[in-house]
PDB file of N, H, CA, C and O in Angstrom:
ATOM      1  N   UNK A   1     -11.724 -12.334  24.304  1.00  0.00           N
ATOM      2  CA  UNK A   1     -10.453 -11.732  23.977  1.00  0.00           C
ATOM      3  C   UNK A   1     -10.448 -10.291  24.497  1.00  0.00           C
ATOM      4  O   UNK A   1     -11.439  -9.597  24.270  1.00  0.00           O
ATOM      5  N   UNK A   2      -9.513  -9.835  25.110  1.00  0.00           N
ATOM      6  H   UNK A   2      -8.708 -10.398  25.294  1.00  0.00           H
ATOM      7  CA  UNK A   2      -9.700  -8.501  25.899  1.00  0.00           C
ATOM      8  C   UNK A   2      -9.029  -7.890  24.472  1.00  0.00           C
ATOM      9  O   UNK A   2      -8.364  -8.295  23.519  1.00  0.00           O
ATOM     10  N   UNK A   3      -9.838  -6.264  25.115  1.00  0.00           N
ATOM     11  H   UNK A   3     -10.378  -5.935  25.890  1.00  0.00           H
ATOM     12  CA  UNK A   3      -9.612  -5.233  23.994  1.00  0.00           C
ATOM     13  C   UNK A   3      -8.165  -4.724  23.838  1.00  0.00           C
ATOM     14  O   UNK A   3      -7.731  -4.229  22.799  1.00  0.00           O
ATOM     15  N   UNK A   4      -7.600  -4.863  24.755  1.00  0.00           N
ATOM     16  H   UNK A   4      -7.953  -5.265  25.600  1.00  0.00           H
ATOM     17  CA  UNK A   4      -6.240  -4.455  24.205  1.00  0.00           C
ATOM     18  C   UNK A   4      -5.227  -5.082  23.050  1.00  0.00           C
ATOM     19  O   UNK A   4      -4.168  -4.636  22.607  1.00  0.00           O
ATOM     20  N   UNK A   5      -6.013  -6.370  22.717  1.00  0.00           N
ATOM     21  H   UNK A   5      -6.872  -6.732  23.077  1.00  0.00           H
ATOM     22  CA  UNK A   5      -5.393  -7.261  21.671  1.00  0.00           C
ATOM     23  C   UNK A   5      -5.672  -7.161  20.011  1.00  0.00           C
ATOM     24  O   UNK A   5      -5.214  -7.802  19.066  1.00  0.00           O
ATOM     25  N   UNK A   6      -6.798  -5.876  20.120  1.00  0.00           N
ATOM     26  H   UNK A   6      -7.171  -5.356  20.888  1.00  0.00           H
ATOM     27  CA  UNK A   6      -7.784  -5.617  18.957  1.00  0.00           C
ATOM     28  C   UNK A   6      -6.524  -5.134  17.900  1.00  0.00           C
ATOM     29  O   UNK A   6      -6.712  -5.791  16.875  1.00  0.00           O
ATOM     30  N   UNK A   7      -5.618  -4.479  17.761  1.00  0.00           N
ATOM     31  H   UNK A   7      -5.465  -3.946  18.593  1.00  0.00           H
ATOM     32  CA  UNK A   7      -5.057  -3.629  17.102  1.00  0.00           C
ATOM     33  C   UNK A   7      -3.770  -4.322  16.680  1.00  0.00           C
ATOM     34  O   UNK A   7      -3.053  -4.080  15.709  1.00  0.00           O
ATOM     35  N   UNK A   8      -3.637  -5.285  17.681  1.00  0.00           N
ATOM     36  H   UNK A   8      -4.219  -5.481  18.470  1.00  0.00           H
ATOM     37  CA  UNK A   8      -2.863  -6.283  17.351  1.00  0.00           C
ATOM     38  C   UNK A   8      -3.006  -7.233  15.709  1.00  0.00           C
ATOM     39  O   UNK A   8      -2.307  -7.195  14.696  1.00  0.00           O
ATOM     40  N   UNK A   9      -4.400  -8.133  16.111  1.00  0.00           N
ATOM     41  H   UNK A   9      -4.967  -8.164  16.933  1.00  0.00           H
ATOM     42  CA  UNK A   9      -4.936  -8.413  15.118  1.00  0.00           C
ATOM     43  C   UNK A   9      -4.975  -8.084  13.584  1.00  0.00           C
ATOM     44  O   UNK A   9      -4.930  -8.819  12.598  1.00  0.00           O
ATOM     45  N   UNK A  10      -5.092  -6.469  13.754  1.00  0.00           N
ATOM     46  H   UNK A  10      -5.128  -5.872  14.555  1.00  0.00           H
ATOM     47  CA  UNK A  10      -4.544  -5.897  12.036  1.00  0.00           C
ATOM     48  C   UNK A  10      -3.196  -5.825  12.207  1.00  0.00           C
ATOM     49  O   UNK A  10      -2.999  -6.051  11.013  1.00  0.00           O
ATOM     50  N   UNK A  11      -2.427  -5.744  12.511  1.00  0.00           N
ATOM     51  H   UNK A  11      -2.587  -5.560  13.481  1.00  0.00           H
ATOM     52  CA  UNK A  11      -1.196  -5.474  12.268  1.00  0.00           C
ATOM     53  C   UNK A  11      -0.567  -7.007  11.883  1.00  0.00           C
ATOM     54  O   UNK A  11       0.379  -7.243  11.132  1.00  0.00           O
ATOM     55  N   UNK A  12      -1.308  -7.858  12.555  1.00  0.00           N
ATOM     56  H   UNK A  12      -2.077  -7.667  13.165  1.00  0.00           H
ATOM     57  CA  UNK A  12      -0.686  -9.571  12.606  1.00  0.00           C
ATOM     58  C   UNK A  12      -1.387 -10.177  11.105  1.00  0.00           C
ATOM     59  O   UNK A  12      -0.954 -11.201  10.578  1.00  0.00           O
ATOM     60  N   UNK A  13      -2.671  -9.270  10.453  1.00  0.00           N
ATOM     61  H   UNK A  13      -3.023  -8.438  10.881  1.00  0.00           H
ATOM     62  CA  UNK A  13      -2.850  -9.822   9.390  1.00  0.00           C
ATOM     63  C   UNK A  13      -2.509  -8.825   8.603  1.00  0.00           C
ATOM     64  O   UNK A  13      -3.445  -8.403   7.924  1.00  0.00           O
ATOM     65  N   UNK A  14      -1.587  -8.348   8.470  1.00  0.00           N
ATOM     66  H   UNK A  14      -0.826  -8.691   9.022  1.00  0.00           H
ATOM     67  CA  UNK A  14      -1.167  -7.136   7.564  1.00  0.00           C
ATOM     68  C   UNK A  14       0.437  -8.052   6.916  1.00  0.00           C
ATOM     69  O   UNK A  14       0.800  -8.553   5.852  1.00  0.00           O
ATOM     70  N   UNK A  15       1.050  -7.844   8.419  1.00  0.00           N
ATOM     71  H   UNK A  15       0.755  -7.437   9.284  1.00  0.00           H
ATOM     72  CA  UNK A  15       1.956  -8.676   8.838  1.00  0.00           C
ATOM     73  C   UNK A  15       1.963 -10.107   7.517  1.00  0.00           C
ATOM     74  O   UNK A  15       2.749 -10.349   6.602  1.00  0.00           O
ATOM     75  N   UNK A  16       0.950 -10.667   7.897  1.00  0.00           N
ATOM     76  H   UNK A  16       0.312 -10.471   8.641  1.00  0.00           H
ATOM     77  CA  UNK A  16       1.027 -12.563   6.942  1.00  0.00           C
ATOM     78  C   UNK A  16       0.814 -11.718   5.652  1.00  0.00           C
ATOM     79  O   UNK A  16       1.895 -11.537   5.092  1.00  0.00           O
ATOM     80  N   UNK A  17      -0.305 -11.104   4.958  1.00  0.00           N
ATOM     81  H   UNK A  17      -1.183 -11.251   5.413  1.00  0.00           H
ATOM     82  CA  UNK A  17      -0.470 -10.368   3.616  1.00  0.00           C
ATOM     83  C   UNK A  17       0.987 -10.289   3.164  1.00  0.00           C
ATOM     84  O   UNK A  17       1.509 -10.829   2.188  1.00  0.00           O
ATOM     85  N   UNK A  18       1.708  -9.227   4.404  1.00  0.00           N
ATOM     86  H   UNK A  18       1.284  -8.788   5.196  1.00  0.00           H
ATOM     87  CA  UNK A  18       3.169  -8.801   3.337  1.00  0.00           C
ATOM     88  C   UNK A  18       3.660 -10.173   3.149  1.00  0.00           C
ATOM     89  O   UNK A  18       3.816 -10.412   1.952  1.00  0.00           O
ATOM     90  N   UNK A  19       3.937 -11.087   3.867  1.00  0.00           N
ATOM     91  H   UNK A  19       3.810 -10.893   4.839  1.00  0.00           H
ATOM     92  CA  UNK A  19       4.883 -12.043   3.284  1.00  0.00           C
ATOM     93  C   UNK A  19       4.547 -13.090   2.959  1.00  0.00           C
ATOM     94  O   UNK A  19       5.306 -14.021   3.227  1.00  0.00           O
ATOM     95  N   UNK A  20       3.266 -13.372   2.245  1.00  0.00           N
ATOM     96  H   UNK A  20       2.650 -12.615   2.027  1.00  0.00           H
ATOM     97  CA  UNK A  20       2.607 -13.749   1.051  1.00  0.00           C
ATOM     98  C   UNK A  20       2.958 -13.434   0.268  1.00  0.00           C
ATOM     99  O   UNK A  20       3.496 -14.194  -0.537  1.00  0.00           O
ATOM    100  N   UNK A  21       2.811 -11.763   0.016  1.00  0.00           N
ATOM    101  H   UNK A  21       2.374 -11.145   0.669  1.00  0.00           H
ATOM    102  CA  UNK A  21       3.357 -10.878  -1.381  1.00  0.00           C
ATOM    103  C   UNK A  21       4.609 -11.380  -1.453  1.00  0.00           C
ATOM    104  O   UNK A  21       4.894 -12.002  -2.476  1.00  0.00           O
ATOM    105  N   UNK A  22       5.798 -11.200  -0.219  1.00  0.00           N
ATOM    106  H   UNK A  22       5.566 -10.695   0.613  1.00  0.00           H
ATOM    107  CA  UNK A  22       7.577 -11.263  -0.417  1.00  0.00           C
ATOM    108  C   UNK A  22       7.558 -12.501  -0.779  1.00  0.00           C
ATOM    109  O   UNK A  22       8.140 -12.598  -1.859  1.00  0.00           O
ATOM    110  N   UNK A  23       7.116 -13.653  -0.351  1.00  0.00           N
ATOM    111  H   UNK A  23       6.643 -13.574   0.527  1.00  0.00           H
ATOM    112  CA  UNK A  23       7.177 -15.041  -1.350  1.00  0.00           C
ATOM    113  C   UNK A  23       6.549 -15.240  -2.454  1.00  0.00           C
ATOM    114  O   UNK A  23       6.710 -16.236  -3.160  1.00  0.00           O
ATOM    115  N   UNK A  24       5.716 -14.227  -2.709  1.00  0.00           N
ATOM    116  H   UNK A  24       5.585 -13.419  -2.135  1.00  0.00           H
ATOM    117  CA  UNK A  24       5.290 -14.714  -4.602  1.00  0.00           C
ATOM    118  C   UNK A  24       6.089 -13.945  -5.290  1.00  0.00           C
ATOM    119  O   UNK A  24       6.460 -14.205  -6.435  1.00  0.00           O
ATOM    120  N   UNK A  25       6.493 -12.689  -4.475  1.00  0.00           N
ATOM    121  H   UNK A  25       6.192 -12.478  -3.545  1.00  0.00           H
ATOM    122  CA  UNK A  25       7.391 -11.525  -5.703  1.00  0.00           C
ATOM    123  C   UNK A  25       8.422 -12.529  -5.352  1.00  0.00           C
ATOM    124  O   UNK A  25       8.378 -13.209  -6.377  1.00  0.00           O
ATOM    125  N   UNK A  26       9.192 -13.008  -4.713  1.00  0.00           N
ATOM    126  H   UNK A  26       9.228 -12.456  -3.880  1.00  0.00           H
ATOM    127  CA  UNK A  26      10.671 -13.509  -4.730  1.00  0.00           C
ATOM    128  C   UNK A  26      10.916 -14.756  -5.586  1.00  0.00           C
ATOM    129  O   UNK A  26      12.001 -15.189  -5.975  1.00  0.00           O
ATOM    130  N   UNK A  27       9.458 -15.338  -5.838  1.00  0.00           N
ATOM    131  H   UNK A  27       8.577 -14.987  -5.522  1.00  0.00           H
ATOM    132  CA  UNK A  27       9.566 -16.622  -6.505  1.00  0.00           C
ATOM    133  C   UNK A  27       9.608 -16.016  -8.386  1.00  0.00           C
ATOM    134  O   UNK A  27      10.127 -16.420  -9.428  1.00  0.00           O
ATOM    135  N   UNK A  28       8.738 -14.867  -7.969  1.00  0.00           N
ATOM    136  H   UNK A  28       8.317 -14.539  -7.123  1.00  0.00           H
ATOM    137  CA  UNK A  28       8.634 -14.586  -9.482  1.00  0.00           C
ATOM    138  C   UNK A  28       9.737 -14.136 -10.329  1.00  0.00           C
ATOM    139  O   UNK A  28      10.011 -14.287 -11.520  1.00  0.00           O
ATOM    140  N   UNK A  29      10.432 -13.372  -9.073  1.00  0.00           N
ATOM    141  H   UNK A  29      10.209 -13.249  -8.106  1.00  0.00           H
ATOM    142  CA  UNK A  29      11.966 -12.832  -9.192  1.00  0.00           C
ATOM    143  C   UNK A  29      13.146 -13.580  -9.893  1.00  0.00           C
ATOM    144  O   UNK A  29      13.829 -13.484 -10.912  1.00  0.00           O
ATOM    145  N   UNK A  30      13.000 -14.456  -8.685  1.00  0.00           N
ATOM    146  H   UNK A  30      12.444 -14.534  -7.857  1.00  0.00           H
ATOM    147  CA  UNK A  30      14.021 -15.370  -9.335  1.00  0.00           C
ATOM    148  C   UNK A  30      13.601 -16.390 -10.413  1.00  0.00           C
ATOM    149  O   UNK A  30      14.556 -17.094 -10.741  1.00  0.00           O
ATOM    150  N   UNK A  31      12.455 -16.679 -11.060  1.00  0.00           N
ATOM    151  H   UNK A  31      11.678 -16.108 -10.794  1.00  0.00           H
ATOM    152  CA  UNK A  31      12.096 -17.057 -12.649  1.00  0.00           C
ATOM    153  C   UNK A  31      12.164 -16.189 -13.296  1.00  0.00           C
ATOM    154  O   UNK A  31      12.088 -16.762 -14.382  1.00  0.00           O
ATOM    155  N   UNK A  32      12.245 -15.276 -13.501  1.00  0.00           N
ATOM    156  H   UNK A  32      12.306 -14.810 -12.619  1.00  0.00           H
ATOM    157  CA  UNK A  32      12.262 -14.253 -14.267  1.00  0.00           C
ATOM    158  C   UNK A  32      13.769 -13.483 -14.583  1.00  0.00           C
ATOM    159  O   UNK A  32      14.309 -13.400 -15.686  1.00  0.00           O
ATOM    160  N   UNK A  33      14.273 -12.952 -13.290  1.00  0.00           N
ATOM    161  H   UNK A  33      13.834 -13.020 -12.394  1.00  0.00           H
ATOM    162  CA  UNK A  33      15.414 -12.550 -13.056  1.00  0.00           C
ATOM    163  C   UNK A  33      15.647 -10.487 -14.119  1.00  0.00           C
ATOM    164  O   UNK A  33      16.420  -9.798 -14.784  1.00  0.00           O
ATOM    165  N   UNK A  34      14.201 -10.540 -13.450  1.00  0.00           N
ATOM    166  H   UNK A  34      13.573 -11.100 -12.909  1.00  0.00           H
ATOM    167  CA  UNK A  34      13.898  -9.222 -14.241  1.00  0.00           C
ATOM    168  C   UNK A  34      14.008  -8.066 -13.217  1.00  0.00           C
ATOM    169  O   UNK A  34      13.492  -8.399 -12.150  1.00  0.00           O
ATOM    170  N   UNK A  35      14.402  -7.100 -13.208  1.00  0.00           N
ATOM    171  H   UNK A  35      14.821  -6.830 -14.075  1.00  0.00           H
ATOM    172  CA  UNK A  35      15.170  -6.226 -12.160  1.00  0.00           C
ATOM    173  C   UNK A  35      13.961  -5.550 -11.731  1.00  0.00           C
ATOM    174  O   UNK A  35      14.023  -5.043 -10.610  1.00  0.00           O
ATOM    175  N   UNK A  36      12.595  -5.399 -12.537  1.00  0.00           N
ATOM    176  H   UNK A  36      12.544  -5.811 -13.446  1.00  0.00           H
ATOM    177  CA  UNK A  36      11.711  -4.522 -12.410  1.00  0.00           C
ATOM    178  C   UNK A  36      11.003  -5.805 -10.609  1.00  0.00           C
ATOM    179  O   UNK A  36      10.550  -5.651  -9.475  1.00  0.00           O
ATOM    180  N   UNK A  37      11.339  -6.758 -11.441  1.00  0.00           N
ATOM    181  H   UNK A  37      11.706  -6.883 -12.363  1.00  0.00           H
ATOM    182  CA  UNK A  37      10.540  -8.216 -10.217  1.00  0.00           C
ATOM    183  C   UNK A  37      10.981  -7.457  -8.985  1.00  0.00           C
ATOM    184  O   UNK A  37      10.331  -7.063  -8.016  1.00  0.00           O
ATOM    185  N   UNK A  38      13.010  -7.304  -9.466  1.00  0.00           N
ATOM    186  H   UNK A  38      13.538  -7.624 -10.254  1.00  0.00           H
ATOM    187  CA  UNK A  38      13.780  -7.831  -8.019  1.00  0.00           C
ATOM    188  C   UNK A  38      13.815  -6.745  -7.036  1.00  0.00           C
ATOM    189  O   UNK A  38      14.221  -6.816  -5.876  1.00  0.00           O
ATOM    190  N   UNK A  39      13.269  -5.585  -7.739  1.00  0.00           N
ATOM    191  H   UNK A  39      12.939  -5.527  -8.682  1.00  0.00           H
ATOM    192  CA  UNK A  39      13.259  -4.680  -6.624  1.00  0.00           C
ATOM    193  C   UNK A  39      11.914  -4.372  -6.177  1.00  0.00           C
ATOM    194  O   UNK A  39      11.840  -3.614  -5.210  1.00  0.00           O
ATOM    195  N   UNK A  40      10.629  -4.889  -6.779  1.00  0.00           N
ATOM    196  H   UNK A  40      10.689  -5.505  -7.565  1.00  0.00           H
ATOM    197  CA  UNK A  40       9.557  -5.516  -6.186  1.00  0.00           C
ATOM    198  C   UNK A  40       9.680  -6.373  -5.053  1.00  0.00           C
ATOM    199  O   UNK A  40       9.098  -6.075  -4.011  1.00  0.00           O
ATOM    200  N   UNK A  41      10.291  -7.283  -5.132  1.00  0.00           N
ATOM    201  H   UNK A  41      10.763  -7.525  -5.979  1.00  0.00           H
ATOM    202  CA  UNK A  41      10.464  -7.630  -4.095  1.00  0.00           C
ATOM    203  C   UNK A  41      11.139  -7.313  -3.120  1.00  0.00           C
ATOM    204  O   UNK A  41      10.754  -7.563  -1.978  1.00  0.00           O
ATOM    205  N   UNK A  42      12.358  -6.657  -3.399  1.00  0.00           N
ATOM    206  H   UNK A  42      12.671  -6.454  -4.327  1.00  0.00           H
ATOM    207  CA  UNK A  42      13.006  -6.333  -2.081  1.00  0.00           C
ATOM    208  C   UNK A  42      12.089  -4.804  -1.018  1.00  0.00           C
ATOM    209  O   UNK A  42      12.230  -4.563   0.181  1.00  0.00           O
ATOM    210  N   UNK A  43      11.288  -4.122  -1.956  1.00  0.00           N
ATOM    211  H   UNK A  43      11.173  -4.318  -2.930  1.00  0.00           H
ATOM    212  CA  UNK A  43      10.146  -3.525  -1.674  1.00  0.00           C
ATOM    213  C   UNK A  43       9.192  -4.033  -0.691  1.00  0.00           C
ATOM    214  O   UNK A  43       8.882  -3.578   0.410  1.00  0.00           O
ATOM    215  N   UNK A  44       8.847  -4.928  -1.231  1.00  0.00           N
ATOM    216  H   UNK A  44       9.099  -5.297  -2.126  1.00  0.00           H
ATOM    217  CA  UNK A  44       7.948  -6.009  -0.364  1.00  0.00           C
ATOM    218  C   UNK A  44       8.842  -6.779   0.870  1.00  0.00           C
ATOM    219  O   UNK A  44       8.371  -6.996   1.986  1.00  0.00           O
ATOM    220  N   UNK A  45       9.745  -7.020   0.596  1.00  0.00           N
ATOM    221  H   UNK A  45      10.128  -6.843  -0.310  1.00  0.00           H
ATOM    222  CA  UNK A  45      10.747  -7.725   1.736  1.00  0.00           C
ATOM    223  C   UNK A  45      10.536  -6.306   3.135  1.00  0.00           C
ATOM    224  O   UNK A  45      10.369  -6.653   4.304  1.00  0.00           O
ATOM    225  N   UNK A  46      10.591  -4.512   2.665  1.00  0.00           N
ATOM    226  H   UNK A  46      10.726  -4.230   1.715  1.00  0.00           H
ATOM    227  CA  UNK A  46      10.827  -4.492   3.390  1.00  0.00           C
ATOM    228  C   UNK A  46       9.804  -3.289   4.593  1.00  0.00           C
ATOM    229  O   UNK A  46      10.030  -2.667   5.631  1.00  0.00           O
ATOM    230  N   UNK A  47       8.567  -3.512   3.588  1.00  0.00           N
ATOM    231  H   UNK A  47       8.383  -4.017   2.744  1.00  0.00           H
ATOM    232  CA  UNK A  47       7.259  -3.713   3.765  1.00  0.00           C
ATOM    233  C   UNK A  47       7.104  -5.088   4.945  1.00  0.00           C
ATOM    234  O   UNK A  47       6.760  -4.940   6.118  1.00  0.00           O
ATOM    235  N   UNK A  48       7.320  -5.910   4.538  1.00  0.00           N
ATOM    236  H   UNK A  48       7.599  -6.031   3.586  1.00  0.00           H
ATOM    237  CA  UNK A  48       7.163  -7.177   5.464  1.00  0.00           C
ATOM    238  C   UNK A  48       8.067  -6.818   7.056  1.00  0.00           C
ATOM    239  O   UNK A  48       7.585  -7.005   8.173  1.00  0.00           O
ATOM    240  N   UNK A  49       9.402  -6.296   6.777  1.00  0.00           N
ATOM    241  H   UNK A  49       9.794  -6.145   5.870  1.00  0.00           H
ATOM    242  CA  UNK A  49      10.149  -6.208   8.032  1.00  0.00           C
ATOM    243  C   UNK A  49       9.304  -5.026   8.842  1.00  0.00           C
ATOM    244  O   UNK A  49       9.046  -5.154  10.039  1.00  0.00           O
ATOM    245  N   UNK A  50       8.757  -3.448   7.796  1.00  0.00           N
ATOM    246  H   UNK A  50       8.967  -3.344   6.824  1.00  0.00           H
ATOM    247  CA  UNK A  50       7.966  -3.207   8.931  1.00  0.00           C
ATOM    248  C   UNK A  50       6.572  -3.319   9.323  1.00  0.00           C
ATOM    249  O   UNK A  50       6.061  -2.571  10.156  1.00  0.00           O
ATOM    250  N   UNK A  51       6.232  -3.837   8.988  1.00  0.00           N
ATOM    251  H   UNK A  51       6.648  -4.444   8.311  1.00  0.00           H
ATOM    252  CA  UNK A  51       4.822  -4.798   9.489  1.00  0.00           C
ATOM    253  C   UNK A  51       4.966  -5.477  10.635  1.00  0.00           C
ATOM    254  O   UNK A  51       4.269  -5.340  11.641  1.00  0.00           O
ATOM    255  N   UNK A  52       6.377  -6.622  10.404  1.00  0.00           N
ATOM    256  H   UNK A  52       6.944  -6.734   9.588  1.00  0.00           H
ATOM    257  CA  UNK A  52       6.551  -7.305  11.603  1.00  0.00           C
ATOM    258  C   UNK A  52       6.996  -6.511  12.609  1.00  0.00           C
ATOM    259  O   UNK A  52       6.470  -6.464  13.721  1.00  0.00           O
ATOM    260  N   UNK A  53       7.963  -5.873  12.258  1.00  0.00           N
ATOM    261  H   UNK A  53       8.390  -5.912  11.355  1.00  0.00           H
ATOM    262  CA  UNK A  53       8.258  -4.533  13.765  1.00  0.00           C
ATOM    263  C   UNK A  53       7.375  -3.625  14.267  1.00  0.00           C
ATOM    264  O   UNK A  53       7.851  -2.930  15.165  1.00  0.00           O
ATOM    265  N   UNK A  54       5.995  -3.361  13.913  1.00  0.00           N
ATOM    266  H   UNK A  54       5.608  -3.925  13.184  1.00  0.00           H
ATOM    267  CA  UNK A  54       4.806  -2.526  14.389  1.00  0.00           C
ATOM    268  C   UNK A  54       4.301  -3.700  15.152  1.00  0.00           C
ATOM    269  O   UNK A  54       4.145  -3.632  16.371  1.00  0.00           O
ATOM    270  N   UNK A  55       3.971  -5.065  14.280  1.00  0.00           N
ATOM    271  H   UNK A  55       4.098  -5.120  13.290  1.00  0.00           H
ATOM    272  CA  UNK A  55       3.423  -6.209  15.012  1.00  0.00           C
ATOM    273  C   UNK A  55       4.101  -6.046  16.495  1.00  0.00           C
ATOM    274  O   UNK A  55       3.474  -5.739  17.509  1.00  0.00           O
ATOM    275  N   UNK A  56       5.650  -6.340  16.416  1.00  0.00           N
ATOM    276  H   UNK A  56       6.160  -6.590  15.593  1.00  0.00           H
ATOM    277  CA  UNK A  56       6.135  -6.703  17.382  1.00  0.00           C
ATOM    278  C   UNK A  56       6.335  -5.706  18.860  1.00  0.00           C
ATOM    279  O   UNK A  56       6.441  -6.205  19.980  1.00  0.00           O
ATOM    280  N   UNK A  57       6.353  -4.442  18.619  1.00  0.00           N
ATOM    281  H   UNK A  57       6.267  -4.037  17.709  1.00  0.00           H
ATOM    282  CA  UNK A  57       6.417  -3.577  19.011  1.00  0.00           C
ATOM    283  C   UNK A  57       4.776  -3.212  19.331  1.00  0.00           C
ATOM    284  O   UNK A  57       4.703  -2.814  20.493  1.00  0.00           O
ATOM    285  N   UNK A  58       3.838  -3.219  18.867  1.00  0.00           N
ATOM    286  H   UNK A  58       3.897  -3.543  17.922  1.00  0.00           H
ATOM    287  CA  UNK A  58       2.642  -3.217  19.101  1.00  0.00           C
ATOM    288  C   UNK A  58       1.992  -4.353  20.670  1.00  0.00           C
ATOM    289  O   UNK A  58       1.176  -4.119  21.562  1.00  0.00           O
ATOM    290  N   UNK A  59       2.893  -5.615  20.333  1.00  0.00           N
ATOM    291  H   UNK A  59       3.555  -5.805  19.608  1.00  0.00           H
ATOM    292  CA  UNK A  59       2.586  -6.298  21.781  1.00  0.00           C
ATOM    293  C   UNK A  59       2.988  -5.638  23.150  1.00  0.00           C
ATOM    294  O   UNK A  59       2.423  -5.820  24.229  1.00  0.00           O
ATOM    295  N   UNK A  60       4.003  -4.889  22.912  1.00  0.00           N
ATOM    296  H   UNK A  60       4.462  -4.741  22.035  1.00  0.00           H
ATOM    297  CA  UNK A  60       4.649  -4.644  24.392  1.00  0.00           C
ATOM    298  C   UNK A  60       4.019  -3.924  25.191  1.00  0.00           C
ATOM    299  O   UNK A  60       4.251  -3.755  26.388  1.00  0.00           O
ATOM    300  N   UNK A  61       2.543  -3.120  24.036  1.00  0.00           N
ATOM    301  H   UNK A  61       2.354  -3.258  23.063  1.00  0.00           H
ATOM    302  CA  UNK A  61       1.764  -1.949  25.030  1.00  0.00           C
ATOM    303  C   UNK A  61       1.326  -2.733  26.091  1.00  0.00           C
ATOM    304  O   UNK A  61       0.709  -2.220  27.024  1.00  0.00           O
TER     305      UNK A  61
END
């Protein structure tokens, strides 16, 4: 695997972590329907969006 892909790698498992978290907070959210959940999650939702946009933006080097 060439080295330029190294940095990738954390960002791509940072990336899956957050939206692990955004699907357990969103599930918990909506059983609960407790505001402290729902903005946990939307926290995490947007944690996840920038994870994926460093991910994604991280390939183009």
């Amino acid at each position: 695997m060439p080295l330029r892909f190294r940095p990738l790698r954390t960002s791509a498992r940072a990336t899956l972590w957050t939206a692990g978290t955004t699907v357990a907070l969103s599930l918990i959210a909506g059983a609960t329907l407790d505001g402290v959940a729902v903005s946990l999650a939307l926290v995490s939702l947007g944690a996840f969006v920038a994870c994926a946009l460093y991910a994604v933006l991280g390939m183009s080097r």
